[in-house]
Biopython code that builds the backbone (N, CA, C, O; Angstrom):
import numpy as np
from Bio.PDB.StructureBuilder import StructureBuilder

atoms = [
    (1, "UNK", "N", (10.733, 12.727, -1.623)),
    (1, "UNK", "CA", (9.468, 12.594, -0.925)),
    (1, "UNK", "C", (8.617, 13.819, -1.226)),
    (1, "UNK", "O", (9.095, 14.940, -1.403)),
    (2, "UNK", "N", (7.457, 13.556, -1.267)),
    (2, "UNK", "CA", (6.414, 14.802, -1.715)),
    (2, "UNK", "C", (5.982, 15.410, -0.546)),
    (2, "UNK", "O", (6.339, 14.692, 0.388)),
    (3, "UNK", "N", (5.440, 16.299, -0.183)),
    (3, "UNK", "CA", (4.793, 17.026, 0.465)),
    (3, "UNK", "C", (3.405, 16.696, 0.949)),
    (3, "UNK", "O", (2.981, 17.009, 2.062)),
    (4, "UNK", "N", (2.588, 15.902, -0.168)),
    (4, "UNK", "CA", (1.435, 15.399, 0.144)),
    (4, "UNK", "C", (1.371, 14.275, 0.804)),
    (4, "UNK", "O", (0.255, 14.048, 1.269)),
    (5, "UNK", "N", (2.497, 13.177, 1.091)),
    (5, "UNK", "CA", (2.165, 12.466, 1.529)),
    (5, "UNK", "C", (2.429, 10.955, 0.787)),
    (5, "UNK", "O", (2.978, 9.957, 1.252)),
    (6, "UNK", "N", (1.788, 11.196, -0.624)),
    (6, "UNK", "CA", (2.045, 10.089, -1.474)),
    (6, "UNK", "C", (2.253, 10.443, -2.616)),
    (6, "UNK", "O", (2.181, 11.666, -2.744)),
    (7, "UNK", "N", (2.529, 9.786, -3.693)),
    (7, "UNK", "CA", (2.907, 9.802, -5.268)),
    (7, "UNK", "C", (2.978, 8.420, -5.911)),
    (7, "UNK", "O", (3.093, 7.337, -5.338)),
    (8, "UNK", "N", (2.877, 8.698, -7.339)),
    (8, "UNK", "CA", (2.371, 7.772, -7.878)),
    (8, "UNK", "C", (3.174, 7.846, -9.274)),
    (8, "UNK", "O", (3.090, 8.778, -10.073)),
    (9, "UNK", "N", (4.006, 6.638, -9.424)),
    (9, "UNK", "CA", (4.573, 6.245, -11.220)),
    (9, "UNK", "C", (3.932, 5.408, -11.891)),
    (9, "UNK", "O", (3.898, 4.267, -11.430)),
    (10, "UNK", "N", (3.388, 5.616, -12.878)),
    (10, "UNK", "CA", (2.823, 4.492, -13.761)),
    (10, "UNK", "C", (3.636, 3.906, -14.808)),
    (10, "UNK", "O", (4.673, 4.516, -15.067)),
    (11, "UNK", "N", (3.383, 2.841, -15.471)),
    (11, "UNK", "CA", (4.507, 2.127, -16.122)),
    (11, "UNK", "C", (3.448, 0.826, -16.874)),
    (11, "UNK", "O", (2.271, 0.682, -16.547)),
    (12, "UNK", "N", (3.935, 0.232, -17.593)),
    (12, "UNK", "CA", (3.283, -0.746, -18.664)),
    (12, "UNK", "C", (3.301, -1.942, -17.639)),
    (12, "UNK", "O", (2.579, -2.847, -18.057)),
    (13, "UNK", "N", (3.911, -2.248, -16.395)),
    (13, "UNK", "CA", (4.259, -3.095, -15.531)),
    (13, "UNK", "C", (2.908, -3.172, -14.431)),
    (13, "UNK", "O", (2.277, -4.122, -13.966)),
    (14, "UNK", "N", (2.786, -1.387, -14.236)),
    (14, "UNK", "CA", (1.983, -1.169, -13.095)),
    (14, "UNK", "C", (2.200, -0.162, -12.347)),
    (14, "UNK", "O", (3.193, 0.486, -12.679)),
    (15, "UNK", "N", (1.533, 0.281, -11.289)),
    (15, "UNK", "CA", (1.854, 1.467, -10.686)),
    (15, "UNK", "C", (2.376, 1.344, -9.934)),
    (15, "UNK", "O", (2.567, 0.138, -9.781)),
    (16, "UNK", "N", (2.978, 2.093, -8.973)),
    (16, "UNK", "CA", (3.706, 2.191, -7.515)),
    (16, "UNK", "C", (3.349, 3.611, -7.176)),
    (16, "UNK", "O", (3.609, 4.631, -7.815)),
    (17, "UNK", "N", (2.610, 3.454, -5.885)),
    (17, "UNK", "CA", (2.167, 4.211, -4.963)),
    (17, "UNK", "C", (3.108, 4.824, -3.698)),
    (17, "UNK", "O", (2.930, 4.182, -2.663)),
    (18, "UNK", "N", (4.038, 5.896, -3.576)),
    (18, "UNK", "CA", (4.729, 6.017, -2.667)),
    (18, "UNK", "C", (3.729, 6.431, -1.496)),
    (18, "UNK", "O", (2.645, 6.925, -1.804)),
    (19, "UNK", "N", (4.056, 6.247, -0.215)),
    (19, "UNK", "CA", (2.714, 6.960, 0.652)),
    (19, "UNK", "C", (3.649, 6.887, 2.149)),
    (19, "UNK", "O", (4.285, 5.861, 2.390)),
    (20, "UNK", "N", (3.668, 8.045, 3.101)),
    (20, "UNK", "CA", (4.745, 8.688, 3.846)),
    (20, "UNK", "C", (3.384, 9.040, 5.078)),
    (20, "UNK", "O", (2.178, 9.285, 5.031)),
    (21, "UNK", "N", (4.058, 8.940, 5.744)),
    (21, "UNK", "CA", (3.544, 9.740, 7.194)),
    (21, "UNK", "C", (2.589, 9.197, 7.803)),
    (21, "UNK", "O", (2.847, 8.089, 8.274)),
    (22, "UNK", "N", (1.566, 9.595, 7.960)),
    (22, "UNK", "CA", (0.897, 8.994, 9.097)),
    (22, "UNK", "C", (-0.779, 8.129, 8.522)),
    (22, "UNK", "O", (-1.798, 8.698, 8.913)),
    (23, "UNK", "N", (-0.920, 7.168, 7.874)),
    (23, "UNK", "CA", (-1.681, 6.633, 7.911)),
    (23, "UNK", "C", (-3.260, 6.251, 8.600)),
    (23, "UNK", "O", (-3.546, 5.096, 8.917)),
    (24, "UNK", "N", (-4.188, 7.386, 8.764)),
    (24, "UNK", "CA", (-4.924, 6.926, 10.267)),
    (24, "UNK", "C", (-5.983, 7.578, 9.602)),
    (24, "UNK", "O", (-6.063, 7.829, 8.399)),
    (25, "UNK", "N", (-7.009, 7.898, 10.750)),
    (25, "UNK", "CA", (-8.545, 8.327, 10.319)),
    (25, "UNK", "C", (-7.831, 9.933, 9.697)),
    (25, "UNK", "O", (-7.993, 10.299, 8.533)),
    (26, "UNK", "N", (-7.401, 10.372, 10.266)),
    (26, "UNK", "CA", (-7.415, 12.070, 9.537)),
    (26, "UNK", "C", (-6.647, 11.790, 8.112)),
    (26, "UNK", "O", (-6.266, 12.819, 7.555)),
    (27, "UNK", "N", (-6.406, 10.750, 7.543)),
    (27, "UNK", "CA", (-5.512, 11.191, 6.256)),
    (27, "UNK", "C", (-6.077, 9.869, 5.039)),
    (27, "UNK", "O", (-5.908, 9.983, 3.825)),
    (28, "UNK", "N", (-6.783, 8.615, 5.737)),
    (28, "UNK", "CA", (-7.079, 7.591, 4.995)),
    (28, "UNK", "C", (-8.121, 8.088, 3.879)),
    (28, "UNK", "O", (-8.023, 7.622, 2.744)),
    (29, "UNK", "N", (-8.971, 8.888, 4.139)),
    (29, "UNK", "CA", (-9.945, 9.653, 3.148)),
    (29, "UNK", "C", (-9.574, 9.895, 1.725)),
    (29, "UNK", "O", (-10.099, 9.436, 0.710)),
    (30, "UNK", "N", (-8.662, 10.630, 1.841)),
    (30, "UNK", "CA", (-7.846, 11.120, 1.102)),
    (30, "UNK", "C", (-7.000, 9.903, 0.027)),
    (30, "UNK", "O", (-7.170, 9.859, -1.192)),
    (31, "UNK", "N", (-6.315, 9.213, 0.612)),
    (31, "UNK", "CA", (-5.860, 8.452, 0.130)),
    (31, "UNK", "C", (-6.270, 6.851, -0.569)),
    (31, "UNK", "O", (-5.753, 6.207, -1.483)),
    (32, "UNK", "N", (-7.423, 6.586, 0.322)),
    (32, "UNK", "CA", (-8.404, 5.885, -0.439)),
    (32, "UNK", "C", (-8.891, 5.830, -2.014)),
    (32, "UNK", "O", (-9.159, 4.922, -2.801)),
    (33, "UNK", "N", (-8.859, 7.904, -2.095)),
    (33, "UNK", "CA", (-9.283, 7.853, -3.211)),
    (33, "UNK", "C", (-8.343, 8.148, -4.454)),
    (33, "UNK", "O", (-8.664, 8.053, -5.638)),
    (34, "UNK", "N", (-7.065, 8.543, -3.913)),
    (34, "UNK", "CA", (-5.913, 8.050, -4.794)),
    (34, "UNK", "C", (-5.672, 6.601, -5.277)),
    (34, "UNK", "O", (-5.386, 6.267, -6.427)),
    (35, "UNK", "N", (-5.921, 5.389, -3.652)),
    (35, "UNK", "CA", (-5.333, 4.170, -4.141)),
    (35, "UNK", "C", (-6.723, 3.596, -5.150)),
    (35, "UNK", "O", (-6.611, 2.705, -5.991)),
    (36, "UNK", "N", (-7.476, 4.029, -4.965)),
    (36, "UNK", "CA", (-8.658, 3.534, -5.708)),
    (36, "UNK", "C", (-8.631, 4.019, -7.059)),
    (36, "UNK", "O", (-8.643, 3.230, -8.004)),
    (37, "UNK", "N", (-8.583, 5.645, -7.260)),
    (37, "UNK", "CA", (-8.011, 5.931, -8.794)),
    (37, "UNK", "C", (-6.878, 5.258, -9.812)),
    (37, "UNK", "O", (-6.775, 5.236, -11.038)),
    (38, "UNK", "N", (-5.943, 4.631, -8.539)),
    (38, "UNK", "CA", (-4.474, 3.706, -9.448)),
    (38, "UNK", "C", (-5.101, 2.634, -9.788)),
    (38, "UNK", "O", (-4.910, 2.080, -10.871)),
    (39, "UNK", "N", (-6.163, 2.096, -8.643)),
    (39, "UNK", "CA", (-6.326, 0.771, -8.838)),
    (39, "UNK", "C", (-7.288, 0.774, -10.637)),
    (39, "UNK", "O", (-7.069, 0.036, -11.598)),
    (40, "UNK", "N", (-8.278, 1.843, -10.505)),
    (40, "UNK", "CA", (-9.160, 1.627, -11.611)),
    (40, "UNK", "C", (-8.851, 2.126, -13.108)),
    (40, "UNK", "O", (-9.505, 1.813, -14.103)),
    (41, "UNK", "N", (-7.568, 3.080, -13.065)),
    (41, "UNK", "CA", (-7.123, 3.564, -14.306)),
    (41, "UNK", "C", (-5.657, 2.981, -14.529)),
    (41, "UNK", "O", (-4.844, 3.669, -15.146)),
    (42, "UNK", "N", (-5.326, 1.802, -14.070)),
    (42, "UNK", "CA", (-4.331, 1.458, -14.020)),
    (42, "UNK", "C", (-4.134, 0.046, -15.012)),
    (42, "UNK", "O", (-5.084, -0.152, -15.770)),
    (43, "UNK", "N", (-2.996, -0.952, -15.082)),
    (43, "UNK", "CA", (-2.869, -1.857, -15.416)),
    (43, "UNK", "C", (-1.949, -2.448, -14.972)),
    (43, "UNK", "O", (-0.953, -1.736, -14.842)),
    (44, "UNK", "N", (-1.798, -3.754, -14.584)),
    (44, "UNK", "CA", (-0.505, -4.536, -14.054)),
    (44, "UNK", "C", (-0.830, -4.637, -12.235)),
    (44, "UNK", "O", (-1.883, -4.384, -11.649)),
    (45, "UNK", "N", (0.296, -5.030, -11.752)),
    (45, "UNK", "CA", (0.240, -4.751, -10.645)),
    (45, "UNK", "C", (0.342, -3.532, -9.485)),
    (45, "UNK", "O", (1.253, -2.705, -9.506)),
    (46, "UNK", "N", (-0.379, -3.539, -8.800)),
    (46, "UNK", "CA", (-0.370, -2.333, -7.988)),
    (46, "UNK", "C", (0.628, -2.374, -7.039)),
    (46, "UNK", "O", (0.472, -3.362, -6.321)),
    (47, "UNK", "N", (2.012, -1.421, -6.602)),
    (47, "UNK", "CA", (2.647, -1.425, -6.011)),
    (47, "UNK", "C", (2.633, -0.381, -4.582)),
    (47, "UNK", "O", (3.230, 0.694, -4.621)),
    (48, "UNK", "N", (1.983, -0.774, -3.497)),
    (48, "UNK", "CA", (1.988, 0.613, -2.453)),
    (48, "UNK", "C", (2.937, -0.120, -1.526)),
    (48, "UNK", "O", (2.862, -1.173, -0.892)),
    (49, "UNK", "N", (4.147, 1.117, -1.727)),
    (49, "UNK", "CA", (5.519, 1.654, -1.158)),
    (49, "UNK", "C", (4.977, 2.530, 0.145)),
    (49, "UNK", "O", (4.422, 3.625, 0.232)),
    (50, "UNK", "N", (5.539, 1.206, 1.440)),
    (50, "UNK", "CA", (4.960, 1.655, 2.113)),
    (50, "UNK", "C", (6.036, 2.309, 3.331)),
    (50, "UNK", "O", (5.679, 2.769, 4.415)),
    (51, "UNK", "N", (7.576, 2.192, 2.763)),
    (51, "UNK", "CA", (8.755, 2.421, 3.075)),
    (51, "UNK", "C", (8.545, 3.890, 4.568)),
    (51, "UNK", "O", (8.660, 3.929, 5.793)),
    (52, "UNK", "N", (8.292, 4.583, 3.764)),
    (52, "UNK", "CA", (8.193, 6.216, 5.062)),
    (52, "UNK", "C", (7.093, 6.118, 5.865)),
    (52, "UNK", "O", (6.754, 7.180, 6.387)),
    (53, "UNK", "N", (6.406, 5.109, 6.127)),
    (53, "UNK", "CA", (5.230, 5.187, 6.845)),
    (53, "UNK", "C", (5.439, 5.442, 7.973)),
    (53, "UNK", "O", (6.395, 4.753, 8.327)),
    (54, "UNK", "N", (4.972, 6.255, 9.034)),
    (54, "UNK", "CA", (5.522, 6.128, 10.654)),
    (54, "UNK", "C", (4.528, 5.445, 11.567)),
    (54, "UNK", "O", (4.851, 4.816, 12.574)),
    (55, "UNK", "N", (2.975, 5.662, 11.022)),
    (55, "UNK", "CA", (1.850, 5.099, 11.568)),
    (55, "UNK", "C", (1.207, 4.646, 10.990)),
    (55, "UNK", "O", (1.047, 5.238, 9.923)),
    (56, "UNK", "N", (0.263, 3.184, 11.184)),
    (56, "UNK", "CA", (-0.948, 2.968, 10.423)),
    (56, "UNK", "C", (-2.001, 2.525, 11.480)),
    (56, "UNK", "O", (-1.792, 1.683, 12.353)),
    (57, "UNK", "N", (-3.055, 3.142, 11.301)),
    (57, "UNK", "CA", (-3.771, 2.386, 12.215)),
    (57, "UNK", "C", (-5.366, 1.227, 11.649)),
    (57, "UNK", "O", (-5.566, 1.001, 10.456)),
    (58, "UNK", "N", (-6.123, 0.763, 12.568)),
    (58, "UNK", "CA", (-7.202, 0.213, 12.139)),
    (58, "UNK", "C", (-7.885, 1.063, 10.828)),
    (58, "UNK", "O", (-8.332, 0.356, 9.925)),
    (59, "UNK", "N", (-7.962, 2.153, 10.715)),
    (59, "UNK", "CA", (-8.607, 2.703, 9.760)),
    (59, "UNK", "C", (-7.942, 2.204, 8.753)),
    (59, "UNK", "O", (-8.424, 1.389, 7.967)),
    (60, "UNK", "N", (-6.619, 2.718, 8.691)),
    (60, "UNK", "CA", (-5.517, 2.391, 7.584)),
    (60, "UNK", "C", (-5.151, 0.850, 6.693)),
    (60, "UNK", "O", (-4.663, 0.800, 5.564)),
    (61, "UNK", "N", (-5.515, -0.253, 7.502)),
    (61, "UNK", "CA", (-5.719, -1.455, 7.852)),
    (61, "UNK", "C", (-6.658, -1.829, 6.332)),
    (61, "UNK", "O", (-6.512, -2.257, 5.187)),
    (62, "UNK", "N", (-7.815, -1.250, 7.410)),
    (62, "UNK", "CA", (-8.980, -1.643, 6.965)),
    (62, "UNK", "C", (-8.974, -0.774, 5.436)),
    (62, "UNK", "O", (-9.759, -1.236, 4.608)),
    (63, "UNK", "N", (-8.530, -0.114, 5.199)),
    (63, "UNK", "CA", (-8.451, 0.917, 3.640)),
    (63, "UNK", "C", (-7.463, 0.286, 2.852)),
    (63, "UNK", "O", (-7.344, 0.791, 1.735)),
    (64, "UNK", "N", (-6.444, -1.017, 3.191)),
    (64, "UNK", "CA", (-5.265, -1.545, 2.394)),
    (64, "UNK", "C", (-5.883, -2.726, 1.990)),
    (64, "UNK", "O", (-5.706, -3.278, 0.904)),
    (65, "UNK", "N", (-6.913, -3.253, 3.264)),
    (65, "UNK", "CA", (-7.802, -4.805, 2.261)),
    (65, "UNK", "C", (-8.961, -3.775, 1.494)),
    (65, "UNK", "O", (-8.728, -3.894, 0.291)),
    (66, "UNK", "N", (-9.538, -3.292, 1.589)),
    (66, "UNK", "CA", (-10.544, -2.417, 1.245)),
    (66, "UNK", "C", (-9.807, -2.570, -0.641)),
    (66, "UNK", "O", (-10.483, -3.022, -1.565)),
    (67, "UNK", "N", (-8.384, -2.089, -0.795)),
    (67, "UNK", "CA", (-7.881, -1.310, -1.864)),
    (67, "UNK", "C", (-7.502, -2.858, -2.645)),
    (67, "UNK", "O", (-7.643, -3.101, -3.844)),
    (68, "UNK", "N", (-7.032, -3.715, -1.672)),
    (68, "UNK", "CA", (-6.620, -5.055, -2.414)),
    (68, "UNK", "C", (-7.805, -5.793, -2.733)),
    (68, "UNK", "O", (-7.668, -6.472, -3.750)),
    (69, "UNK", "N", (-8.841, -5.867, -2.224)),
    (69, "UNK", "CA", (-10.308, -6.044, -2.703)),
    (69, "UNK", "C", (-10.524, -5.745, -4.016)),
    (69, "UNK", "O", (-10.902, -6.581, -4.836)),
    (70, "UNK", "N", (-10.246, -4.295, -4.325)),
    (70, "UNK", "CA", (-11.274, -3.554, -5.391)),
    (70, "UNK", "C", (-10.063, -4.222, -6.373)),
    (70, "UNK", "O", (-10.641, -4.829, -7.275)),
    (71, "UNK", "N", (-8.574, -4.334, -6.528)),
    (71, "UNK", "CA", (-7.339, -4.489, -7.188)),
    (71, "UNK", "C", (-8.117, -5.866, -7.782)),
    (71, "UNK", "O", (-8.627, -5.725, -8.894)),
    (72, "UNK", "N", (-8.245, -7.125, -7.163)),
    (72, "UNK", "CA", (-8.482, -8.505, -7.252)),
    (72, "UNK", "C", (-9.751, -8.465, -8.144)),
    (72, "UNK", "O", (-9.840, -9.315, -9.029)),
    (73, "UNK", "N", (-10.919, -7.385, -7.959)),
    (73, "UNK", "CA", (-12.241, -7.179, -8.641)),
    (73, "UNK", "C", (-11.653, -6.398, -10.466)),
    (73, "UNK", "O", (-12.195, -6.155, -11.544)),
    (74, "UNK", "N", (-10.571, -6.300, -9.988)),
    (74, "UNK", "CA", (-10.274, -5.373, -11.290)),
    (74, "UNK", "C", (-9.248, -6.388, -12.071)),
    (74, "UNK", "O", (-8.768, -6.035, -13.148)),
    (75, "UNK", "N", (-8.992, -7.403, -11.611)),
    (75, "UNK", "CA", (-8.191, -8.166, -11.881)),
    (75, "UNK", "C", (-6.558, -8.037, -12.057)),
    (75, "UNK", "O", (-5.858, -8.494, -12.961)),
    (76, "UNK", "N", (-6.157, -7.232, -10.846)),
    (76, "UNK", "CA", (-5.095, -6.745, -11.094)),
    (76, "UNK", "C", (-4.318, -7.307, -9.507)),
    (76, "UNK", "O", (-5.052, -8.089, -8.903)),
    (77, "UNK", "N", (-3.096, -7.033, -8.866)),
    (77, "UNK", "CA", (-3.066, -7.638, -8.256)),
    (77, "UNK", "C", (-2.101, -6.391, -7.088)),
    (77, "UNK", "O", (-1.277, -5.554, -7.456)),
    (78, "UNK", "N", (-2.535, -6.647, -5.785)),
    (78, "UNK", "CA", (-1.433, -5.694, -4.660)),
    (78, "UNK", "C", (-1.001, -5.825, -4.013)),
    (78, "UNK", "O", (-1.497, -6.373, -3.028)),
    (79, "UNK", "N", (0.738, -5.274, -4.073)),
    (79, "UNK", "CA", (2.039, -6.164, -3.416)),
    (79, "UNK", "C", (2.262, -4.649, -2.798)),
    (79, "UNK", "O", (2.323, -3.537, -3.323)),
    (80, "UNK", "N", (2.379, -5.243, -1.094)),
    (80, "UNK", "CA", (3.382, -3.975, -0.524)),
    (80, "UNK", "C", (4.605, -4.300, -0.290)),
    (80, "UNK", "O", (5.097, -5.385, 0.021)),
    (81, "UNK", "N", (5.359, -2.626, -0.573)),
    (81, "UNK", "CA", (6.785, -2.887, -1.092)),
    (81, "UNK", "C", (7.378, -2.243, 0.619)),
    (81, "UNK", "O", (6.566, -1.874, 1.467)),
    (82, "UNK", "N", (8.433, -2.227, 0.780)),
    (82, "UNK", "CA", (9.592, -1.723, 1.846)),
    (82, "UNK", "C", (8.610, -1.211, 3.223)),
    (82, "UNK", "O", (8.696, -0.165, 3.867)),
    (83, "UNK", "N", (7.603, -2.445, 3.405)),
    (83, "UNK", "CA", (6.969, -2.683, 4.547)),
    (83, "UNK", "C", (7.782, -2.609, 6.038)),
    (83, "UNK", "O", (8.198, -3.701, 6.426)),
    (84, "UNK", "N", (8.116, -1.179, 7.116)),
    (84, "UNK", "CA", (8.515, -1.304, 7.784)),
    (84, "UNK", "C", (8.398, -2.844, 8.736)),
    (84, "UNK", "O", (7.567, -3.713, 8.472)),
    (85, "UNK", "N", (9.467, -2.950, 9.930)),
    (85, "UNK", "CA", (9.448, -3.903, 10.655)),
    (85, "UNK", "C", (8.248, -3.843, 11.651)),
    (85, "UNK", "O", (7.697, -4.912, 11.914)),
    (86, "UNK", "N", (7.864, -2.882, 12.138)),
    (86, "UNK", "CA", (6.846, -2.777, 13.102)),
    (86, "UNK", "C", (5.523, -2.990, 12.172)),
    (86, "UNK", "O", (4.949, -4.042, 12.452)),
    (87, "UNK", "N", (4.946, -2.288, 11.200)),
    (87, "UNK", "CA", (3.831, -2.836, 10.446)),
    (87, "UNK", "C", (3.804, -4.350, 9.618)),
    (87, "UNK", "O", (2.733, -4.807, 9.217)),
    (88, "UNK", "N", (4.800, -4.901, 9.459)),
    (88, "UNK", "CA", (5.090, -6.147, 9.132)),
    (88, "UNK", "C", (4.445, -7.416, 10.559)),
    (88, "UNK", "O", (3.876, -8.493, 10.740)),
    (89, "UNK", "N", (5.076, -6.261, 11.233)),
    (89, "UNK", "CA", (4.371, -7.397, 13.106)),
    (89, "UNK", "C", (3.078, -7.197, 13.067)),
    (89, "UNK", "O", (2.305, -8.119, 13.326)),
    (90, "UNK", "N", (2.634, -5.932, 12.730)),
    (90, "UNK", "CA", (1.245, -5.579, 13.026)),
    (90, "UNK", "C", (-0.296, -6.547, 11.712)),
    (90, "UNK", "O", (-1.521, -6.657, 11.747)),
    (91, "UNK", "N", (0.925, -7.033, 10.697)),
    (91, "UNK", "CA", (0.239, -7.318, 9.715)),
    (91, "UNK", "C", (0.167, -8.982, 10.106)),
    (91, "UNK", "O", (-0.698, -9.801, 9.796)),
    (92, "UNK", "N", (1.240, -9.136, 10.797)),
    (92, "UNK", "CA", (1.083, -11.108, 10.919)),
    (92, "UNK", "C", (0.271, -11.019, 12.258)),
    (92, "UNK", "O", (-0.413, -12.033, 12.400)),
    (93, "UNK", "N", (0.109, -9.943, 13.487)),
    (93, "UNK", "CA", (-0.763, -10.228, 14.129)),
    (93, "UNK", "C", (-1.816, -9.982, 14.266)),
    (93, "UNK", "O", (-2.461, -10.120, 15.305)),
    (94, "UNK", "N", (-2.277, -9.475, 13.002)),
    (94, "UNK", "CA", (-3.632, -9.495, 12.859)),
    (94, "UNK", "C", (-4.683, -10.493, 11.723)),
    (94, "UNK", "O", (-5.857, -10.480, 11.354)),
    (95, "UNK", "N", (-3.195, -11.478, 11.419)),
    (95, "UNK", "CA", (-3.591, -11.958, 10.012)),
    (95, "UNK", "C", (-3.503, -11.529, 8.785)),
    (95, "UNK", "O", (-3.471, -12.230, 7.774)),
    (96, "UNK", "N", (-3.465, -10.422, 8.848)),
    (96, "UNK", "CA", (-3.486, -9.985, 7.352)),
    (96, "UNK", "C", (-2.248, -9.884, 6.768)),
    (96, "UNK", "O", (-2.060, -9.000, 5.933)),
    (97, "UNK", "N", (-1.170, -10.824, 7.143)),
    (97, "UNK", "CA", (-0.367, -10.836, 6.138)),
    (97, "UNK", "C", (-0.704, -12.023, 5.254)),
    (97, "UNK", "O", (-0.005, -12.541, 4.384)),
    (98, "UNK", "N", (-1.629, -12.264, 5.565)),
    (98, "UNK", "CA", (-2.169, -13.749, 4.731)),
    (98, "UNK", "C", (-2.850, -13.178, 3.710)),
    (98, "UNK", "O", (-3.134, -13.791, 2.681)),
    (99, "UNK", "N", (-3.199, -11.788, 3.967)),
    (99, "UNK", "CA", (-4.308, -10.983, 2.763)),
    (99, "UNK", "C", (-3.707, -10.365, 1.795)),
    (99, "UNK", "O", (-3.885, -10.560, 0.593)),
    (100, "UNK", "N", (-2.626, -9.232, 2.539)),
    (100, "UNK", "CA", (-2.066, -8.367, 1.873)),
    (100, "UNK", "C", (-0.132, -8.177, 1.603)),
    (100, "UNK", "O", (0.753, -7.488, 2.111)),
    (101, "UNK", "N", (-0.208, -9.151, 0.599)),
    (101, "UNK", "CA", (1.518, -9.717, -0.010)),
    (101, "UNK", "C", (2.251, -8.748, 0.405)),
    (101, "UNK", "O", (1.692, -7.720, 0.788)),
    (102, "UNK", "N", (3.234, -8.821, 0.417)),
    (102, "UNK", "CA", (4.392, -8.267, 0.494)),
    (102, "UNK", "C", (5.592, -8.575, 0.065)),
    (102, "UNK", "O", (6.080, -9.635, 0.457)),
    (103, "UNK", "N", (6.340, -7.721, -0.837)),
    (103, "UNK", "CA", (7.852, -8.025, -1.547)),
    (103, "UNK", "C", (8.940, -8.489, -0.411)),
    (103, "UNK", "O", (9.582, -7.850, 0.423)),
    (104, "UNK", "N", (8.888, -9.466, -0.645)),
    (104, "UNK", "CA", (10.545, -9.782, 0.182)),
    (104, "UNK", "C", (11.354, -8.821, 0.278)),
    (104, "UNK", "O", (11.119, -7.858, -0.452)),
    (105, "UNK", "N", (12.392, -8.762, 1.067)),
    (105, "UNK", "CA", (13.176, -7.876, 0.719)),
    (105, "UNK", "C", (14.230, -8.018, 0.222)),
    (105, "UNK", "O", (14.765, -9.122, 0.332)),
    (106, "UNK", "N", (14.862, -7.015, -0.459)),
    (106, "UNK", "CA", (15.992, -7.626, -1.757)),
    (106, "UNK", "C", (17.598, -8.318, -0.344)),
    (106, "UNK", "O", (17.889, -7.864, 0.763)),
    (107, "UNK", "N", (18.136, -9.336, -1.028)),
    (107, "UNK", "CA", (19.251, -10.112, -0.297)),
    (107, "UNK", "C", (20.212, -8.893, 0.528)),
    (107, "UNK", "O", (20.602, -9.127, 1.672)),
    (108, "UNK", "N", (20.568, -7.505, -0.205)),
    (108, "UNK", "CA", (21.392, -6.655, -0.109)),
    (108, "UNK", "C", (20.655, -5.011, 0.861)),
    (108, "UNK", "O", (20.984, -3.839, 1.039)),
    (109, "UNK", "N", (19.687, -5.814, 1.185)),
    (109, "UNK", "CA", (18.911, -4.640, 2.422)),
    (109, "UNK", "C", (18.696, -5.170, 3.838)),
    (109, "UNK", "O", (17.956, -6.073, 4.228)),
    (110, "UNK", "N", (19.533, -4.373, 4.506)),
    (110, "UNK", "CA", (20.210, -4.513, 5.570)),
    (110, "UNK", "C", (19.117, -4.119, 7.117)),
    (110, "UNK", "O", (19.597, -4.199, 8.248)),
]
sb = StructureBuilder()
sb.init_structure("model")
sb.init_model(0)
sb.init_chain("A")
sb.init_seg("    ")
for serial, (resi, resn, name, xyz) in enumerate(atoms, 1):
    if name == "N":
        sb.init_residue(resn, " ", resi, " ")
    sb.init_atom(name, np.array(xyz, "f"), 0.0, 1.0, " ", f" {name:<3s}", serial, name[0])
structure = sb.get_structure()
């Protein structure tokens, strides 16, 4: 885990975005303009690993369709990966799991 918060692998496949801690108005700024740099210098699918997250809030929300927006304009496409259980609730009750995919989880994760 990084220090900043998030990190980023690129690959002929696509990127994956790791991103940790607290998701909300004091940190979405910031990270906006990371997921927006993967999205526009990137290729393949966009992967944000959303595994260490502890919080997300409306801001945060609103900055993940915001990012899957610009992905779909770029013709590329964004899957969140190791989507805790509590933001998984937060995503079907607000609808937006209808917006913003998410990887199953593999048969052997417990």
């Amino acid at each position: 885990m990084r220090d900043d918060g998030y990190g980023d692998v690129r690959n002929r496949v696509g990127t994956i975005m790791q991103v940790s801690g607290r998701v909300d108005t004091t940190t979405v700024s910031e990270l906006r303009d990371r997921l927006h740099s993967a999205v526009d210098g990137g290729i393949g699918v966009l992967i944000i690993d959303l595994g260490d997250v502890e919080l997300i809030d409306a801001t945060g929300l609103a900055m993940l369709v915001g990012t899957h927006r610009r992905a779909m304009r770029a013709g590329r496409e964004l899957v969140l990966r190791g989507t805790p259980p509590r933001i998984t609730r937060l995503l079907a009750a607000t609808g937006l799991d209808r917006v913003l995919h998410s990887e199953s989880p593999s048969p052997t994760a417990a």
